[in-house]
N, CA, C and O atoms as CSV, one atom per row, in Angstrom:
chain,resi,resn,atom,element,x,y,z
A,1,UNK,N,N,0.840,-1.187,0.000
A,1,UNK,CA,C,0.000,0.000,0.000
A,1,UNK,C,C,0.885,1.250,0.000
A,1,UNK,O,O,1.849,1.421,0.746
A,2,UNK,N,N,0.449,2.076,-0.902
A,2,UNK,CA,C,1.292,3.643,-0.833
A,2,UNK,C,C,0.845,4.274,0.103
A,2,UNK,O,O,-0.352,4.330,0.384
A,3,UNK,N,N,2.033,5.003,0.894
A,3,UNK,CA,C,1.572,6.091,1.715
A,3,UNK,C,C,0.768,6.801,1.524
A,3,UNK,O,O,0.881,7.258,0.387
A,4,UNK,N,N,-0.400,7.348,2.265
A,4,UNK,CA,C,-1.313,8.743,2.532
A,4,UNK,C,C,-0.158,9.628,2.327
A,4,UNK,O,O,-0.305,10.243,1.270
A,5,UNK,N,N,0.806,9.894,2.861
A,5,UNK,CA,C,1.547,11.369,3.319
A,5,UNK,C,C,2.441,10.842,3.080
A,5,UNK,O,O,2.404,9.642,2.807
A,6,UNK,N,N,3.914,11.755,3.100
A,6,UNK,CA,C,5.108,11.416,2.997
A,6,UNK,C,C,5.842,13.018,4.069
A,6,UNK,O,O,5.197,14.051,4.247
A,7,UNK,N,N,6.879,12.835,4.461
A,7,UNK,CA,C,7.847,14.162,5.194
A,7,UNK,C,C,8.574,15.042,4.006
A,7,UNK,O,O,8.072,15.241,2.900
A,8,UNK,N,N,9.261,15.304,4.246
A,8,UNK,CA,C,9.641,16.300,3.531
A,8,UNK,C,C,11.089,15.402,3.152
A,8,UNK,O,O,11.448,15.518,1.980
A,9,UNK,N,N,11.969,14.497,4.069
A,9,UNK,CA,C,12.744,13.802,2.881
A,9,UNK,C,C,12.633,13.074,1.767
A,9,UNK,O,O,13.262,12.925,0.719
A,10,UNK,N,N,10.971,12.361,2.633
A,10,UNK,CA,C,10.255,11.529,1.308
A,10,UNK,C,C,10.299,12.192,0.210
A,10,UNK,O,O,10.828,11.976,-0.880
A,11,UNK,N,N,9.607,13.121,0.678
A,11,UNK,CA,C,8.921,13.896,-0.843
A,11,UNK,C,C,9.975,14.553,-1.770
A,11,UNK,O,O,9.653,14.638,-2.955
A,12,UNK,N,N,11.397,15.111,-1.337
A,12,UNK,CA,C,12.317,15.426,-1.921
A,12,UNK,C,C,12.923,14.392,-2.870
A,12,UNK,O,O,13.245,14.517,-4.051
A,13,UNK,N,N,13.012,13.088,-1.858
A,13,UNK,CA,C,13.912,12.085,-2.788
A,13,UNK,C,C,12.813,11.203,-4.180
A,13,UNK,O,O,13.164,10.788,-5.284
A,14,UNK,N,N,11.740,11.189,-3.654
A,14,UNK,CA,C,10.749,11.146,-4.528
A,14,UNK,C,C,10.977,11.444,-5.648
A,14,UNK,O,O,10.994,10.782,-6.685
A,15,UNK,N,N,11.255,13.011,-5.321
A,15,UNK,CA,C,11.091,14.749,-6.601
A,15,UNK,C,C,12.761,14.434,-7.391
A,15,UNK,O,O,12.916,14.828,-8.546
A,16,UNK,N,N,13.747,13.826,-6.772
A,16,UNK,CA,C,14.879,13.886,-7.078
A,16,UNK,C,C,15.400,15.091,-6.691
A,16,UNK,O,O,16.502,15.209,-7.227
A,17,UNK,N,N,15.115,16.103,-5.973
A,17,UNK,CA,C,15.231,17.389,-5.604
A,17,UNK,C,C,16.009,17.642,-4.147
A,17,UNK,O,O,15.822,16.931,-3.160
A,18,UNK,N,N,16.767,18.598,-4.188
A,18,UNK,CA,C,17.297,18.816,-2.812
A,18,UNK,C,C,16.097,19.158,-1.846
A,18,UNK,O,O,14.992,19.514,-2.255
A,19,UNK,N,N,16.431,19.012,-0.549
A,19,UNK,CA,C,15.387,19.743,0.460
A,19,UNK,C,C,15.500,20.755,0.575
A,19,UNK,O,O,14.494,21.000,1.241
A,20,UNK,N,N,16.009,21.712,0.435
A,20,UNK,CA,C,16.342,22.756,0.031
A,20,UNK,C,C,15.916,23.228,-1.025
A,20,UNK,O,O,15.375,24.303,-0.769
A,21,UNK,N,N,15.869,22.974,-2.171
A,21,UNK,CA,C,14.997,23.037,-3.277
A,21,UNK,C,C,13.401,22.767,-2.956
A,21,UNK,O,O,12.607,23.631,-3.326
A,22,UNK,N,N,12.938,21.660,-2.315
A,22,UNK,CA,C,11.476,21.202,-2.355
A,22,UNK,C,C,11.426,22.252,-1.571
A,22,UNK,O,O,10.880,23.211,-2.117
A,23,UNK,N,N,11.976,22.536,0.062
A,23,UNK,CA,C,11.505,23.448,0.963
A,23,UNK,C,C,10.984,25.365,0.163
A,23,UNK,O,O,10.061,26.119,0.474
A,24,UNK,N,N,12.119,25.508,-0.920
A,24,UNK,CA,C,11.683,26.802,-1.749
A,24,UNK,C,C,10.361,26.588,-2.567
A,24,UNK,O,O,9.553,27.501,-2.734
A,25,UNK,N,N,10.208,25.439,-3.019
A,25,UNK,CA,C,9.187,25.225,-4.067
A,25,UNK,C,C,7.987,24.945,-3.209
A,25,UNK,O,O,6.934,24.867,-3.842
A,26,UNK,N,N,7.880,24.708,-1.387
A,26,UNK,CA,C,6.617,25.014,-0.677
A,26,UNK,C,C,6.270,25.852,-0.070
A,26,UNK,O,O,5.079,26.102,0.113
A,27,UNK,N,N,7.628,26.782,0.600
A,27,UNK,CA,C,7.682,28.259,0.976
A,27,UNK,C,C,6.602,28.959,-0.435
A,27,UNK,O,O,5.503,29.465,-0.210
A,28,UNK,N,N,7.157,28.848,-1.714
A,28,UNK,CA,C,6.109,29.611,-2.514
A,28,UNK,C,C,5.176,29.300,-3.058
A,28,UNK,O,O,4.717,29.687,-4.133
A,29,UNK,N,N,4.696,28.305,-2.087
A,29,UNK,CA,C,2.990,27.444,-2.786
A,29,UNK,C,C,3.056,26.664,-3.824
A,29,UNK,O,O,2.064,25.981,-4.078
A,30,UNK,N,N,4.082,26.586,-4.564
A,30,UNK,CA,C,3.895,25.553,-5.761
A,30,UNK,C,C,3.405,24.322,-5.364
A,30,UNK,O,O,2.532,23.827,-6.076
A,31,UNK,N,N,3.938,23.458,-3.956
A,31,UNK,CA,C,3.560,22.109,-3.418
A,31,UNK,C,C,3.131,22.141,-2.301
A,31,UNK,O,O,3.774,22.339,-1.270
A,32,UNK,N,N,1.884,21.927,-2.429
A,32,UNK,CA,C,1.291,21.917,-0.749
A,32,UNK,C,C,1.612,21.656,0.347
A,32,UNK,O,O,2.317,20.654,0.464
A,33,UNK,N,N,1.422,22.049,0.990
A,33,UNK,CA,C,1.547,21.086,2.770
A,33,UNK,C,C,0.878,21.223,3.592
A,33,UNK,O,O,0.143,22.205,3.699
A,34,UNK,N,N,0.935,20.342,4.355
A,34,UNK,CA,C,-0.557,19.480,5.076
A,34,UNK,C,C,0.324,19.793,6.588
A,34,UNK,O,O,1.373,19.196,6.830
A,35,UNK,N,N,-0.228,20.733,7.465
A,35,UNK,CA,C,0.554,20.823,9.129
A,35,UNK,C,C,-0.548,19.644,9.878
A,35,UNK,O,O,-1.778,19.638,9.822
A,36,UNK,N,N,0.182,18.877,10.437
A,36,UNK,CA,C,-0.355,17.711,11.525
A,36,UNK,C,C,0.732,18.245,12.896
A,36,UNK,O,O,1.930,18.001,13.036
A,37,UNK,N,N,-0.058,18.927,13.661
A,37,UNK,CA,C,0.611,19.495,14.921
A,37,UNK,C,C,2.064,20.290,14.639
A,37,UNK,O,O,2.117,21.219,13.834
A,38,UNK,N,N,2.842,19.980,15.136
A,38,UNK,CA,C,4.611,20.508,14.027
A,38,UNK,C,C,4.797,20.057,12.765
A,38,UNK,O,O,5.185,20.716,11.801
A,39,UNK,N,N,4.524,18.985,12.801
A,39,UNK,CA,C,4.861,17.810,11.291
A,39,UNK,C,C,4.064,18.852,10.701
A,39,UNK,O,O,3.092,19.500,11.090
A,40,UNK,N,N,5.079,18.817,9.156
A,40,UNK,CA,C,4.674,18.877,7.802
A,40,UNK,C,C,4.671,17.791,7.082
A,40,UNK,O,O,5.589,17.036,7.400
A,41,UNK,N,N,3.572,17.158,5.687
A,41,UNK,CA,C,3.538,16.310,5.667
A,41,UNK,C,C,3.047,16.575,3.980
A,41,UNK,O,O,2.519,17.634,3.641
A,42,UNK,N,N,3.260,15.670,3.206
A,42,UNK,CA,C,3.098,16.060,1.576
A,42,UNK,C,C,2.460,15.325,1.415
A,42,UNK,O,O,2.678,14.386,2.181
A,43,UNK,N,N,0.918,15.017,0.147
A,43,UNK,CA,C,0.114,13.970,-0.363
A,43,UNK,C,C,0.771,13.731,-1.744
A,43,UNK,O,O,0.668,14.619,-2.591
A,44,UNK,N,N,1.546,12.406,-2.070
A,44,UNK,CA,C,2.044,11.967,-2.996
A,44,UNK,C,C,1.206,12.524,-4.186
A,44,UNK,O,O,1.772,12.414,-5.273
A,45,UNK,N,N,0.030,13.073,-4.199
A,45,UNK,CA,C,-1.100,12.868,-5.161
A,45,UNK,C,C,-0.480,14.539,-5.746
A,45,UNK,O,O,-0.666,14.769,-6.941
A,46,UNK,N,N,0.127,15.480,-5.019
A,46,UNK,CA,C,0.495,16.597,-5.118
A,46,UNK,C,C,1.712,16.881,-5.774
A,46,UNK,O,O,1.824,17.612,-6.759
A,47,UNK,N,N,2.420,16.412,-5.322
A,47,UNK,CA,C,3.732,15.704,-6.030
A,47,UNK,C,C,3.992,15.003,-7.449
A,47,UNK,O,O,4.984,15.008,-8.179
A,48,UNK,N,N,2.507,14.287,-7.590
A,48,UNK,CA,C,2.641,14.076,-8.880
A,48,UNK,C,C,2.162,15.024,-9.656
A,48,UNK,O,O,2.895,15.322,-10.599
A,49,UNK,N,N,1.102,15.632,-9.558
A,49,UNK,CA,C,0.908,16.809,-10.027
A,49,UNK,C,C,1.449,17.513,-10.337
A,49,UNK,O,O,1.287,17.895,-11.496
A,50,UNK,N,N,2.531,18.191,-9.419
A,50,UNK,CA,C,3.849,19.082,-9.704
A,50,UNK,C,C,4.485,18.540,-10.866
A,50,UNK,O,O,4.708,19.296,-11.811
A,51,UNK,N,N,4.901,16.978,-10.941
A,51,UNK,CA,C,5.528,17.180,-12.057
A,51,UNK,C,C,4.703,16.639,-13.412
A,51,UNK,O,O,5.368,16.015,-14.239
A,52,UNK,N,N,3.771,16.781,-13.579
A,52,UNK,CA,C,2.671,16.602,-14.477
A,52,UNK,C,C,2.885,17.863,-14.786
A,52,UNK,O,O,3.195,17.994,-15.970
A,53,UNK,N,N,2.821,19.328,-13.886
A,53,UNK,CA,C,2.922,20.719,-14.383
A,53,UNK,C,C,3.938,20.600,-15.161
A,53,UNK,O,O,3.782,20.780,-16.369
A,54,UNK,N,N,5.308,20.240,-14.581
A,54,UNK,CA,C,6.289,20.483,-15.334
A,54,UNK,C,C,6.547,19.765,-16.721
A,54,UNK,O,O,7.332,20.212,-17.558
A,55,UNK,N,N,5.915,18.775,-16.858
A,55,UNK,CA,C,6.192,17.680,-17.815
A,55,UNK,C,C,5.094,18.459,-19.352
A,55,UNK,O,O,5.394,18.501,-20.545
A,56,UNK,N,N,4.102,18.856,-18.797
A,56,UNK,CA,C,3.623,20.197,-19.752
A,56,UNK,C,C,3.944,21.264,-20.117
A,56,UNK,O,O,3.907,21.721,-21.259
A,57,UNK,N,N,4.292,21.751,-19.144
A,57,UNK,CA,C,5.157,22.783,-19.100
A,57,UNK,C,C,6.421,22.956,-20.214
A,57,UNK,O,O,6.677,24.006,-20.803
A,58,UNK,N,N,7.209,21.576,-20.374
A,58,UNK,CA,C,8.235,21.339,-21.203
A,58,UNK,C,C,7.845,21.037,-22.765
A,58,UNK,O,O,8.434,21.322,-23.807
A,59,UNK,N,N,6.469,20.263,-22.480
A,59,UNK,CA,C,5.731,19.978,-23.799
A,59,UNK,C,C,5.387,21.018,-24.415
A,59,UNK,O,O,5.507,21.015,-25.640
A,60,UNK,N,N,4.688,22.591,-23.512
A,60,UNK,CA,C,4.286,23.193,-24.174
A,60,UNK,C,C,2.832,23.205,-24.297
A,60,UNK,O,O,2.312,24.032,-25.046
A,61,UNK,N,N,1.990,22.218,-23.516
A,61,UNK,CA,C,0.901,22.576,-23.601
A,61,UNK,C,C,0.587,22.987,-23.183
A,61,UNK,O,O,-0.557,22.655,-23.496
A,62,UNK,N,N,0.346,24.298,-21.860
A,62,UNK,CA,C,0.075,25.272,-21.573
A,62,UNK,C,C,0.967,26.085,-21.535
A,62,UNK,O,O,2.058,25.683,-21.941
A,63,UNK,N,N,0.860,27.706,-20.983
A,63,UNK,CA,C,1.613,28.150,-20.384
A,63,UNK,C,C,1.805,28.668,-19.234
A,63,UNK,O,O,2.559,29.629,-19.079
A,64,UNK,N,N,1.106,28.066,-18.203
A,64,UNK,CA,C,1.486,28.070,-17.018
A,64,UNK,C,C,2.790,27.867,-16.815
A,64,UNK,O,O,3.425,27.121,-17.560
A,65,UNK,N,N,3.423,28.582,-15.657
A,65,UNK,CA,C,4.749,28.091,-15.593
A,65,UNK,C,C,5.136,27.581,-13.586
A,65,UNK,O,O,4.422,27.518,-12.584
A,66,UNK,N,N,6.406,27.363,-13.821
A,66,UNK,CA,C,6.658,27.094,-12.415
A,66,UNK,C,C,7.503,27.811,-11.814
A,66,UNK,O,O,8.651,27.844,-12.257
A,67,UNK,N,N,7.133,28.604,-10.596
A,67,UNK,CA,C,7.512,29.851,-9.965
A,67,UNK,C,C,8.646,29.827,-9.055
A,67,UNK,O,O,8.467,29.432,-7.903
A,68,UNK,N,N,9.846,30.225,-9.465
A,68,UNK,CA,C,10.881,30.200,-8.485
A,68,UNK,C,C,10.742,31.735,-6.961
A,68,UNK,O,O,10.060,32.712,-6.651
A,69,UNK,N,N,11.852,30.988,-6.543
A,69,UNK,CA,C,11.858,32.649,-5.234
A,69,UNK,C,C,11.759,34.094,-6.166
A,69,UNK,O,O,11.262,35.159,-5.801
A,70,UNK,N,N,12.499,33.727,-7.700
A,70,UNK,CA,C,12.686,35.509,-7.895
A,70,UNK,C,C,11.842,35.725,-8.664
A,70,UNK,O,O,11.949,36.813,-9.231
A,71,UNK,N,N,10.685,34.884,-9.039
A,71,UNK,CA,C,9.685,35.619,-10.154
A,71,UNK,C,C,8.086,35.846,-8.797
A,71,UNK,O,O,8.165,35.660,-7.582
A,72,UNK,N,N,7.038,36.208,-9.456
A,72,UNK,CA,C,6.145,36.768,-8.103
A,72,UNK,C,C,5.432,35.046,-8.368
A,72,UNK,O,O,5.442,34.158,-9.221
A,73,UNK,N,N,4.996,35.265,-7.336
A,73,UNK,CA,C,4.097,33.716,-6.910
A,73,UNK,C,C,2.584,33.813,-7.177
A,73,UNK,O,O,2.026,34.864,-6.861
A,74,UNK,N,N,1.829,32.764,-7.759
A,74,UNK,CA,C,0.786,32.786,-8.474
A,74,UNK,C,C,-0.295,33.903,-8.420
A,74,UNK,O,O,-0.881,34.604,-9.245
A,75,UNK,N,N,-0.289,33.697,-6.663
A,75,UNK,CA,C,-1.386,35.021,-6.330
A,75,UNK,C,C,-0.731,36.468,-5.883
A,75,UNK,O,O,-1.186,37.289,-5.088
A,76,UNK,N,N,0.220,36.503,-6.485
A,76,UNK,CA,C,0.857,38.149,-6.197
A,76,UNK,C,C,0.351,39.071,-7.005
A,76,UNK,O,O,0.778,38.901,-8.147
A,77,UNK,N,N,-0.485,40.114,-6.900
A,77,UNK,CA,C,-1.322,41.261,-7.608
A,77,UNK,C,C,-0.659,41.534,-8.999
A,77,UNK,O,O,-1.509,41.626,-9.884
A,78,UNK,N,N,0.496,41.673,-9.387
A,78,UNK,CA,C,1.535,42.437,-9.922
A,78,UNK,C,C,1.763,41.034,-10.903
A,78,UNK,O,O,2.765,41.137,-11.611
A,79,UNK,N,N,1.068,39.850,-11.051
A,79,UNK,CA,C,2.066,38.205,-11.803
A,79,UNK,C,C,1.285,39.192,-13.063
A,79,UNK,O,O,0.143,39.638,-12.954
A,80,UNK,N,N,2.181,39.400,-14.239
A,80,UNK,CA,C,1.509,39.405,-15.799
A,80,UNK,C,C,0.934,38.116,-15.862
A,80,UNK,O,O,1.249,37.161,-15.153
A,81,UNK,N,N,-0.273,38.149,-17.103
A,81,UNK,CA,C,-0.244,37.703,-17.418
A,81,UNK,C,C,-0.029,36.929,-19.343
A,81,UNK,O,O,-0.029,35.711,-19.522
């Protein structure tokens, strides 16, 4: 059975991504997180998603994109579109 949730190493090594990297990419909302008392906790189902964005993203079928620290974050007044 797959996990409900995963931590934040899960979900990094998952992503192939540093924690450091995943931790920037949830600081700016791109990947959810779920607070259970202190624990932070990720739904694999989110994760895949993320890279479903990106995997379009590269294709080109939309243009949504994926938001680092230096561009504004989805709901910032000021995102062009």
């Amino acid at each position: 059975m797959e996990p409900v949730l995963v931590d934040d190493d899960e979900a990094s090594r998952l992503l192939g991504i540093s924690r450091s990297k995943f931790h920037t990419l949830v600081a700016n909302g791109i990947i959810p997180r779920l607070k259970i008392g202190r624990s932070a906790r990720y739904r694999p189902a989110d994760l895949l998603a993320f890279t479903e964005r990106l995997r379009a993203d590269a294709a080109g079928e939309h243009d949504n994109r994926i938001w680092t620290p230096s561009t504004p974050a989805p709901s910032s007044p000021d995102r062009n579109l």
